[in-house]
C-alpha positions in Angstrom: 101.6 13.8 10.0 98.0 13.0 11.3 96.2 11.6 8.8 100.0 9.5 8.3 99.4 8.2 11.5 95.7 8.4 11.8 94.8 6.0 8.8 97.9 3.8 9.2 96.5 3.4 13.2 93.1 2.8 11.3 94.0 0.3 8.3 98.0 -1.1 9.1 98.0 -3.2 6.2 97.1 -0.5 3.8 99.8 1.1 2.1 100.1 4.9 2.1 100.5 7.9 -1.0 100.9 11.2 -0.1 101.8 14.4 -1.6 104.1 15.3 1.5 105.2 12.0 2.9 106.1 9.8 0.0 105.2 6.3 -0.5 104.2 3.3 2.1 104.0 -0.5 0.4 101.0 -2.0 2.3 99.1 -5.4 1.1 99.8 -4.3 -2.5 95.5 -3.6 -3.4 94.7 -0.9 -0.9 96.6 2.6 -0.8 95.5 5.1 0.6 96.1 8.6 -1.7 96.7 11.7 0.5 96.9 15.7 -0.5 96.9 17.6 2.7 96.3 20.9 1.3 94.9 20.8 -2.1 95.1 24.7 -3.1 98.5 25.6 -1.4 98.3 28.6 -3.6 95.3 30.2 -2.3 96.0 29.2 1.3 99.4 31.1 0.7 98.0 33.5 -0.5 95.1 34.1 2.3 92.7 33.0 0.0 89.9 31.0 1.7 90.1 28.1 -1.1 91.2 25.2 -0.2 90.5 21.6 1.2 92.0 18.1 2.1 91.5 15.1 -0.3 91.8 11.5 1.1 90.6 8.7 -0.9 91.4 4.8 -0.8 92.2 2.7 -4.0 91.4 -0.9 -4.2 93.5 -2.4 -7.1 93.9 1.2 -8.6 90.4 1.9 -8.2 89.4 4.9 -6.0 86.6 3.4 -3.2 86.1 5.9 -1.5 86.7 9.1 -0.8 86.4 12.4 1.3 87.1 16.1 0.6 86.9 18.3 3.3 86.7 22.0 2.7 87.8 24.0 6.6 87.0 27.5 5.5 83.0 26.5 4.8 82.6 23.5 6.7 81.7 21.4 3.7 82.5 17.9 4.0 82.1 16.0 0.5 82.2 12.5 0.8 81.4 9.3 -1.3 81.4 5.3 -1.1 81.5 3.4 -4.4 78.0 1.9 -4.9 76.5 4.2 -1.9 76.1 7.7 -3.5 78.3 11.1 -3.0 76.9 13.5 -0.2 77.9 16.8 1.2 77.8 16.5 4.9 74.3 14.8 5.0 72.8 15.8 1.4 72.8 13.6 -1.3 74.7 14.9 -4.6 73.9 14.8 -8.0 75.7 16.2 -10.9 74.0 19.2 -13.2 71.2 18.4 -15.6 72.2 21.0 -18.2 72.3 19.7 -21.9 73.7 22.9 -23.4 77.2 24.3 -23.2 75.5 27.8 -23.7 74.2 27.1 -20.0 77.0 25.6 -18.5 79.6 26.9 -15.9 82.9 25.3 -17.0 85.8 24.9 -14.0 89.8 24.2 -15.3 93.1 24.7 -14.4 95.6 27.1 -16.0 99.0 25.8 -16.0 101.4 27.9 -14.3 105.3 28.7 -14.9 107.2 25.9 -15.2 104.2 23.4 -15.5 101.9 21.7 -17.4 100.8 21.7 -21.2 100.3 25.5 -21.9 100.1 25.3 -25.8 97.3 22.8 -25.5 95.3 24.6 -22.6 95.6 27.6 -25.1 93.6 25.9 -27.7 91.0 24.6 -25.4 90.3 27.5 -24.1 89.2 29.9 -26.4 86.8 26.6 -27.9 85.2 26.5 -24.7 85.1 30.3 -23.5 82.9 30.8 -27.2 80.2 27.9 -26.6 79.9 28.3 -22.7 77.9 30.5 -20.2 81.2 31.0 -18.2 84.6 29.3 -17.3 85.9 29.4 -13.9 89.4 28.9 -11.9 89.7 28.9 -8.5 92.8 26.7 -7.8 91.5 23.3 -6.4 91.2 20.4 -8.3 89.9 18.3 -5.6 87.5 21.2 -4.7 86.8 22.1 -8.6 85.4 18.1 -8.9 83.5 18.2 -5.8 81.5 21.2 -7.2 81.4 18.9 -10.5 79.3 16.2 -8.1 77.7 18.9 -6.3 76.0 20.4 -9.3 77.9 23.7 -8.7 80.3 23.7 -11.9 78.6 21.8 -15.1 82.3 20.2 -16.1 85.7 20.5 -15.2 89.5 20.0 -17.4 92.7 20.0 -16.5 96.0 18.3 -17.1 99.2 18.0 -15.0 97.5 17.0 -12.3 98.6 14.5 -9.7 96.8 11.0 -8.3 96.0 12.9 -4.7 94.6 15.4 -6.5 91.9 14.3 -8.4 91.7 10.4 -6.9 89.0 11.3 -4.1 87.0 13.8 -6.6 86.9 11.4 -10.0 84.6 9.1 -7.5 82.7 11.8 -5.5 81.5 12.7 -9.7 80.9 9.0 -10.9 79.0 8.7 -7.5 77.1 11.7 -8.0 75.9 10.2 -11.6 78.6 12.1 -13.6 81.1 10.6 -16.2 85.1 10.9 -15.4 87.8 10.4 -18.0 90.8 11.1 -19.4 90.6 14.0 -21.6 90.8 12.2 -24.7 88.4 9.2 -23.1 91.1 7.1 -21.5 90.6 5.5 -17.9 94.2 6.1 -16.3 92.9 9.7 -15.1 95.6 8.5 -12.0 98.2 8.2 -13.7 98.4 10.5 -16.7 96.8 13.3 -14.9 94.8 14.8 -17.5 91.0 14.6 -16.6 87.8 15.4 -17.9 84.5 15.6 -15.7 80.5 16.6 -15.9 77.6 14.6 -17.0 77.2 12.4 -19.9 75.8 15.3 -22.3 78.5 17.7 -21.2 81.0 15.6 -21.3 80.8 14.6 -24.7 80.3 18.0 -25.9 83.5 19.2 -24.0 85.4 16.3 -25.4 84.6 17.3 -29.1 85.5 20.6 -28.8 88.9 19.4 -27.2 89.2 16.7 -29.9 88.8 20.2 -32.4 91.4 21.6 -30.4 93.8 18.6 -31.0 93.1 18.7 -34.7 94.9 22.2 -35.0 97.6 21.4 -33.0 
């Protein structure tokens, strides 16, 4: 209900997304996408995992963006054409080349959700090529660590536009490459999402392009 009424006091002609709180029109090019609690899981569950994602799209086009994470007082935040920073440091995605060095971050679907005879056959293609795959239970979270230079590449499908709208630009800002997970652009929309730098990225996407092979 505060960031509802906080950005429509801030921007009254932009229209509104949220996660809890439906859908606002506005002037029909700026939205603002909203997922209060990004990790509901974790926070559930007492695990101190979590964050609030905000981003605004201009013509479907995420322009900026802010992640904030409560429990570590990390605020990642980026402007399209002005860099992504974490509180007042400047990001940049990894420099690793080879998946034998990387630290891989995905989603597993859970009951009732998502594609889990696909994530089956990605995952045993990347657990045998990388140094490590990790899942902690934020998306928004798992792509600022992608920006950050903490995780190497992230996956996942299922996912939602306030999930992942804030993060795709906080990686592209940081110097990374964002896509669908078989190289689309409509990340927002379809939900599936791929995201490291341009080496990693296309070394992730073969292996998943193997994986769709032997489907």
């Amino acid at each position: 209900k505060t960031l509802k009424a906080e950005l429509t006091k801030a921007r009254p002609k932009f229209g509104l997304k949220l996660e809890e709180g439906g859908e606002t029109d506005g002037d029909g090019r700026h939205v603002w996408v909203v997922d209060p609690l990004d990790g509901t899981t974790n926070f559930l569950h007492g695990i101190p995992h979590f964050g609030i994602s905000v981003a605004l799209l201009q013509d479907g086009e995420p322009i900026a963006g802010v992640i904030h994470d409560p429990t570590r007082d990390e605020v990642f935040w980026a402007e399209k054409g002005n860099g992504a920073w974490m509180n007042d440091r400047r990001l940049r995605v990894s420099a690793r080349k080879e998946l034998s060095d990387c630290v891989i971050a995905t989603g597993i679907p859970h009951h009732g959700r998502g594609d889990h005879e696909a994530f089956l056959k990605e995952l045993p293609l990347v657990m045998t090529e990388a140094a490590g795959v990790r899942r902690f239970g934020s998306a928004a979270l798992d792509l600022a660590y992608v920006a950050a230079g903490r995780y190497d590449g992230f996956w996942e499908r299922g996912l939602s536009a306030w999930d992942i709208a804030a993060g795709v630009l906080l990686v592209r800002e940081a110097g990374g490459m964002v896509t669908e997970i078989d190289g689309g652009r409509k990340m927002l929309d379809s939900g599936r999402v791929l995201a490291a730098n341009e080496r990693v990225h296309i070394r992730l996407q073969r292996l998943f392009k193997r994986a769709a092979r032997d489907e």
